[in-house]
C-alpha positions in Angstrom: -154.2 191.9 38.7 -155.8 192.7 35.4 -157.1 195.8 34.1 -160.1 196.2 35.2 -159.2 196.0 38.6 -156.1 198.3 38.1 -158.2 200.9 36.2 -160.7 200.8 39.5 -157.9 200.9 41.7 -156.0 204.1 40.2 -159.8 205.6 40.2 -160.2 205.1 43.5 -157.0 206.7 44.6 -157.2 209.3 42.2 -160.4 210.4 44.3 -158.9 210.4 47.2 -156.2 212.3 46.3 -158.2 215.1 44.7 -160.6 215.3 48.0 -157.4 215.7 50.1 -156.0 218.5 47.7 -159.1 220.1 47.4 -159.6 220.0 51.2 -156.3 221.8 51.7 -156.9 224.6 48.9 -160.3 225.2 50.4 -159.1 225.6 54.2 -156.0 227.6 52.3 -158.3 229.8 50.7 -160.1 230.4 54.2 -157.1 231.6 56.2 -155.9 233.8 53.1 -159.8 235.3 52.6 -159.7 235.4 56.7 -156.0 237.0 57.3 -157.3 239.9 54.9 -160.8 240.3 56.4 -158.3 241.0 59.9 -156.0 243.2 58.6 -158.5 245.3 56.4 -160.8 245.5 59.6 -157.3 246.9 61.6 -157.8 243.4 64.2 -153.5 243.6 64.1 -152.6 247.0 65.4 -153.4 247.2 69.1 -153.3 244.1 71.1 -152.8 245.4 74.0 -156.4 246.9 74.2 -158.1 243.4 72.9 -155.8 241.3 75.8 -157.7 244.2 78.6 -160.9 243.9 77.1 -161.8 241.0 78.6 -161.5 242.2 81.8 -164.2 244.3 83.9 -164.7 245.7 87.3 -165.2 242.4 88.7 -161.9 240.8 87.7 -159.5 243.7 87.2 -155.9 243.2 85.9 -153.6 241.3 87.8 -155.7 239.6 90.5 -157.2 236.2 90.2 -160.5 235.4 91.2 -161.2 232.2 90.3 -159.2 229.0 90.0 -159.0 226.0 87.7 -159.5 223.1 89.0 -161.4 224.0 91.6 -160.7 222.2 95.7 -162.9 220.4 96.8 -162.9 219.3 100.3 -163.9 215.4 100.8 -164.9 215.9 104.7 -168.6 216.3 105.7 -167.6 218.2 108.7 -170.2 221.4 109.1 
């Protein structure tokens, strides 16, 4: 191998390297900017409430009205 190619070849994994560590101090930075957003905005301190919310006089706590998969009958029988 001479230089050239090992100068290339160190520059090439150099850039890789510094795209991965970049990549992981960006998405760091995220969840650190995001994990404050949620605790200034109080998103922490009752989780109760935010597990009910989704439900509505249609579906209300406890019962199940739907069903995943889904049966579906293979006879053509009326």
């Amino acid at each position: 191998m001479n230089t050239t190619e090992f100068i290339n070849r160190n520059s090439a994994d150099f850039m890789i390297l510094a795209t991965i560590i970049g990549s992981v101090v960006m998405f760091g930075g995220a969840a650190v900017l995001a994990m404050g957003w949620a605790f200034r905005h109080r998103q922490f301190e009752n989780f109760q409430q935010g597990a009910q919310s989704i439900f509505g006089p249609d579906e209300p706590i406890g019962e199940t009205t739907d069903e995943f998969p889904r049966v579906v009958s293979d006879s053509c029988d009326p």
